[in-house]
C-alpha positions as CSV (number, residue, x, y, z in Angstrom):
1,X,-120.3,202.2,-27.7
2,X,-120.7,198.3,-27.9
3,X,-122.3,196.7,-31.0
4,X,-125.8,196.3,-31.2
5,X,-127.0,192.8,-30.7
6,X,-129.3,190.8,-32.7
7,X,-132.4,188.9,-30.9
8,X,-132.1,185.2,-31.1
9,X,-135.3,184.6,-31.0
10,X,-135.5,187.4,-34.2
11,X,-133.1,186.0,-35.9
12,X,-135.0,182.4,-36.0
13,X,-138.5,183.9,-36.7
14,X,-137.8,185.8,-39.7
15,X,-136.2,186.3,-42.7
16,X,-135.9,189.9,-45.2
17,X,-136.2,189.6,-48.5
18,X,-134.5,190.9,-51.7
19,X,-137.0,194.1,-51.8
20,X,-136.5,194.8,-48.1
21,X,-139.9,192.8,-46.7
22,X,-140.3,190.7,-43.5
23,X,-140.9,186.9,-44.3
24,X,-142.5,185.5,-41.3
25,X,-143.6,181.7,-40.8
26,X,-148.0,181.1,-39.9
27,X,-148.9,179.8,-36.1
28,X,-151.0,176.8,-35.2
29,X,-149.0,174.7,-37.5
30,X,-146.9,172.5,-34.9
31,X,-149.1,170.7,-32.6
32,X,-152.7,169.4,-32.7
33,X,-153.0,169.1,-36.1
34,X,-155.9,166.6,-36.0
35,X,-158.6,168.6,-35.7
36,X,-157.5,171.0,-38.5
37,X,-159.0,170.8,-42.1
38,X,-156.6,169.9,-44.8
39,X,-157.2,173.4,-46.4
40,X,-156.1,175.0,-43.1
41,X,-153.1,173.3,-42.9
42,X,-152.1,174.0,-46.4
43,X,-152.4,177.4,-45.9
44,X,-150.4,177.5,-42.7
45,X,-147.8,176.0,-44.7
46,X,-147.7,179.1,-46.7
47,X,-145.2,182.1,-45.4
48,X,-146.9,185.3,-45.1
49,X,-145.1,188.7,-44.6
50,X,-144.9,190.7,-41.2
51,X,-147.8,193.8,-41.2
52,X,-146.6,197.1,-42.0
53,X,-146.9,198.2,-38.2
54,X,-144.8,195.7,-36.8
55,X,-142.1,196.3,-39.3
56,X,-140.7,198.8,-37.0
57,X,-140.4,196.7,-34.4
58,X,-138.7,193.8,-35.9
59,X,-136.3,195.3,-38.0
60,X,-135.2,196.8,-34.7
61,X,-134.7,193.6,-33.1
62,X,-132.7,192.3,-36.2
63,X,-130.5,195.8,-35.7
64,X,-131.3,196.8,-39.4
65,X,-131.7,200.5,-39.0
């Protein structure tokens, strides 16, 4: 049996961590930023981690079973 790939797109999104968690980056932070509040962009900035029910999913798509 072939090698599982990895999703591109997977691969770019999202980073694990040390402990084993998802790093993920925030939307809305790329385009029409004018009409934003400063507060709202600063906390875009800020990377989050991926909810427990889609960690499933993504560590599927980054073949880390």
């Amino acid at each position: 049996m072939p090698k599982m790939k990895t999703k591109s797109s997977a691969k770019k999104r999202f980073k694990v961590t040390g402990s084993g968690k998802i790093k993920r980056k925030h939307a809305f932070k790329s385009h029409i930023l004018t009409k934003k509040t400063k507060k709202q962009k600063r906390n875009l900035t800020k990377a989050g981690l991926v909810h427990k029910s889609d960690v499933a999913n993504i560590k599927q798509q980054l073949c880390m079973k």
